[in-house]
DOTORDO-278084 format. One record per residue (C-alpha): residue in one letter; residue number from 0; z negated, x negated, y. Coordinates in nm, 2 decimals. Layout:
DOTORDO-278084
<pake: a | rofi: NUM | zz: Z | xx: X | yy: Y>
...
This chain:
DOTORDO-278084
<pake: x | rofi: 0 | zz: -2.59 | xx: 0.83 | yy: -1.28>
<pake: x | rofi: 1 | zz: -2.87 | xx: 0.79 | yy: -1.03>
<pake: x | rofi: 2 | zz: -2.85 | xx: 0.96 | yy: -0.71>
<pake: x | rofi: 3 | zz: -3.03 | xx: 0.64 | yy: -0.57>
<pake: x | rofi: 4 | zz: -2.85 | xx: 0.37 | yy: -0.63>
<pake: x | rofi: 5 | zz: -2.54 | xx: 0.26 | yy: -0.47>
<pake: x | rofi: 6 | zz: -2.17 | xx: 0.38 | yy: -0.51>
<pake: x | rofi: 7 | zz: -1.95 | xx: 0.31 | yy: -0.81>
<pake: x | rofi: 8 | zz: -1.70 | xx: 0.06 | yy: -0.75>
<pake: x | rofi: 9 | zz: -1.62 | xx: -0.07 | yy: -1.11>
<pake: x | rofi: 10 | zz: -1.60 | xx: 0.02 | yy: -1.44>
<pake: x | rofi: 11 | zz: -1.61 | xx: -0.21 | yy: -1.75>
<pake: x | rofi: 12 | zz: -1.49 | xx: -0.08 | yy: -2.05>
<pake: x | rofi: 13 | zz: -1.56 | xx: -0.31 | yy: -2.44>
<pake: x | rofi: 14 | zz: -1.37 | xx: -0.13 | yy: -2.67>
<pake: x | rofi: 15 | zz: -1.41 | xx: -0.28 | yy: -2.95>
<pake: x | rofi: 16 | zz: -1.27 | xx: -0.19 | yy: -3.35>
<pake: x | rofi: 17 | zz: -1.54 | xx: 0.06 | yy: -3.43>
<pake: x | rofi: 18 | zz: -1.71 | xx: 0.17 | yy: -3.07>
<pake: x | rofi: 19 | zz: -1.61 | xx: 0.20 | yy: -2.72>
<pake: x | rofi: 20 | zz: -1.91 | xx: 0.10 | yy: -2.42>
<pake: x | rofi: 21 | zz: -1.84 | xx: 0.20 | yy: -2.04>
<pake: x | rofi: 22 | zz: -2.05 | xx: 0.08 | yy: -1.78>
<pake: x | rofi: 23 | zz: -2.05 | xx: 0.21 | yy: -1.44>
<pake: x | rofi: 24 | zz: -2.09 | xx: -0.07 | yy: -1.22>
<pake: x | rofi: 25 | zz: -2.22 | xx: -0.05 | yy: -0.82>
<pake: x | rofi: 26 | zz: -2.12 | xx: -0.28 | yy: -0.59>
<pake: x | rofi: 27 | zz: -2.34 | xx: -0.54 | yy: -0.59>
<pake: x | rofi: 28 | zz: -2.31 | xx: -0.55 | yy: -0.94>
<pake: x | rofi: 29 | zz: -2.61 | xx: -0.33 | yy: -1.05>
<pake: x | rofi: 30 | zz: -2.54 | xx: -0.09 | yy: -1.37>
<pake: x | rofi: 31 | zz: -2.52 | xx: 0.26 | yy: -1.22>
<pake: x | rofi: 32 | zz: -2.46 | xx: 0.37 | yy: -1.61>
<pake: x | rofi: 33 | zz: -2.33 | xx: 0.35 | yy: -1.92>
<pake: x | rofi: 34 | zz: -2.17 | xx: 0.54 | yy: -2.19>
<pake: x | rofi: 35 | zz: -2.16 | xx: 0.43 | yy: -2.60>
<pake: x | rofi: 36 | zz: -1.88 | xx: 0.65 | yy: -2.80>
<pake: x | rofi: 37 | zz: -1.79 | xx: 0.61 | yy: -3.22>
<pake: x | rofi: 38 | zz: -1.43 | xx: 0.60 | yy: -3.07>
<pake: x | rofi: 39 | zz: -1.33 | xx: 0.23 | yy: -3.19>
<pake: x | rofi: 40 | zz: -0.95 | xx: 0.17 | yy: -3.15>
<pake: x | rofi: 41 | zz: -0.89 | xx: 0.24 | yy: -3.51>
<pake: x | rofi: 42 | zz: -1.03 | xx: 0.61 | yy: -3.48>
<pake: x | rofi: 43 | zz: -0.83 | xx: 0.65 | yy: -3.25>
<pake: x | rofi: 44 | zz: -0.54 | xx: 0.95 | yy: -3.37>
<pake: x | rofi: 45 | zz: -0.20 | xx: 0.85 | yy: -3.29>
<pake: x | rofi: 46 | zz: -0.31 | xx: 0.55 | yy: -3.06>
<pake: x | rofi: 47 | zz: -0.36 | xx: 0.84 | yy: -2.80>
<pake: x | rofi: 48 | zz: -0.62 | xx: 0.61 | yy: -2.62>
<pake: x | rofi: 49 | zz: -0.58 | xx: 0.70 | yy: -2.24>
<pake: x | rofi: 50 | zz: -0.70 | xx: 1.06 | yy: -2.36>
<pake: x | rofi: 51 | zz: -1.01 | xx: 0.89 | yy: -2.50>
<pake: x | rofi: 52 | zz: -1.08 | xx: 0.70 | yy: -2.20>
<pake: x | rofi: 53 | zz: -1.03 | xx: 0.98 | yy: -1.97>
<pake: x | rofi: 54 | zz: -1.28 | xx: 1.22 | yy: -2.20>
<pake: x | rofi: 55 | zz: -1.53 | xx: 0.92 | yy: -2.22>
<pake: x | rofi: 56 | zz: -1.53 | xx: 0.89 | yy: -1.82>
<pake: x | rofi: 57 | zz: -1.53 | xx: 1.27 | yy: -1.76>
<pake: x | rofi: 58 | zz: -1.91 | xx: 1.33 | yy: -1.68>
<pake: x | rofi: 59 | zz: -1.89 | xx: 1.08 | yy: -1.41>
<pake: x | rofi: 60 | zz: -1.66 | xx: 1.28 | yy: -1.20>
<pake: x | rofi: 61 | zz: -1.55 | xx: 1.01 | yy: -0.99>
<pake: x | rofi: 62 | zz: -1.42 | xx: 1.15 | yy: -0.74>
<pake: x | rofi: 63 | zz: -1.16 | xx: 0.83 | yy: -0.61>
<pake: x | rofi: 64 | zz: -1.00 | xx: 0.48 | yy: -0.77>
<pake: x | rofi: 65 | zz: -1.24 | xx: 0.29 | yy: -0.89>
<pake: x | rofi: 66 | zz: -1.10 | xx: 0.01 | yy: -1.11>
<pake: x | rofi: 67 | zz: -1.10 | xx: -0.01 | yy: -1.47>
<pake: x | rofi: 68 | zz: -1.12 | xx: -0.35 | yy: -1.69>
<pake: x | rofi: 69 | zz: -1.06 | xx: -0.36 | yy: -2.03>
<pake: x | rofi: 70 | zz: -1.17 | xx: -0.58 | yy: -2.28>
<pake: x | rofi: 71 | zz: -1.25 | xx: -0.61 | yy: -2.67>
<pake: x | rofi: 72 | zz: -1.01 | xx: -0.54 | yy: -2.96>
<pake: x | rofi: 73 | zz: -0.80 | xx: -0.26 | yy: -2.70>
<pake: x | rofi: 74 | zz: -0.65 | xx: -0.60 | yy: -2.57>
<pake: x | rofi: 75 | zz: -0.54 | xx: -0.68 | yy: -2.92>
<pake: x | rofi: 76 | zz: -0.20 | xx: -0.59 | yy: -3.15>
<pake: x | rofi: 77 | zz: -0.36 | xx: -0.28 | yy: -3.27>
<pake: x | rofi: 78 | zz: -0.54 | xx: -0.14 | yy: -2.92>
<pake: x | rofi: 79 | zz: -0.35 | xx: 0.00 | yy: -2.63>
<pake: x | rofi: 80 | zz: -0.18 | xx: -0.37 | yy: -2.49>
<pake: x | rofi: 81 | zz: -0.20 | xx: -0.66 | yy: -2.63>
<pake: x | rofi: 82 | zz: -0.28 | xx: -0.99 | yy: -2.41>
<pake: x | rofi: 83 | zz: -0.28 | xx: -1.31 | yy: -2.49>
């Protein structure tokens, strides 16, 4: 991340079948960062795929609550909840 730019206050996660993209997003909707991963949700062991999100965020040390949205196949019958 950029010391420069403004505070986090979102992050987007598409998590798809065979990669996972995070984007740190500021607050007026700028992208702070980003983070590509081979962890799709079916290399996933044992569906354990809050420990893949929290090792994929690590090296931003956010250091409060920022909000997390989810989208892609880890919204699907296979990922971690599936919505309609």
């Amino acid at each position: 991340m950029n010391s420069g730019e403004s505070e986090p206050s979102l992050i987007g996660i598409d998590w798809g079948t065979s990669s996972l993209r995070a984007y740190l997003v500021g607050a007026q909707g700028e992208l702070l960062d980003r983070s590509d991963a081979a962890d799709g949700i079916m290399q996933v062991p044992d569906k354990d795929f809050e420990a893949v999100l929290v090792r994929v965020l690590e090296p931003w040390k956010l250091d409060r609550n920022i909000p997390v949205i989810k989208s892609g196949m880890i919204t699907s019958r296979d990922g971690w909840l599936e919505t309609p």
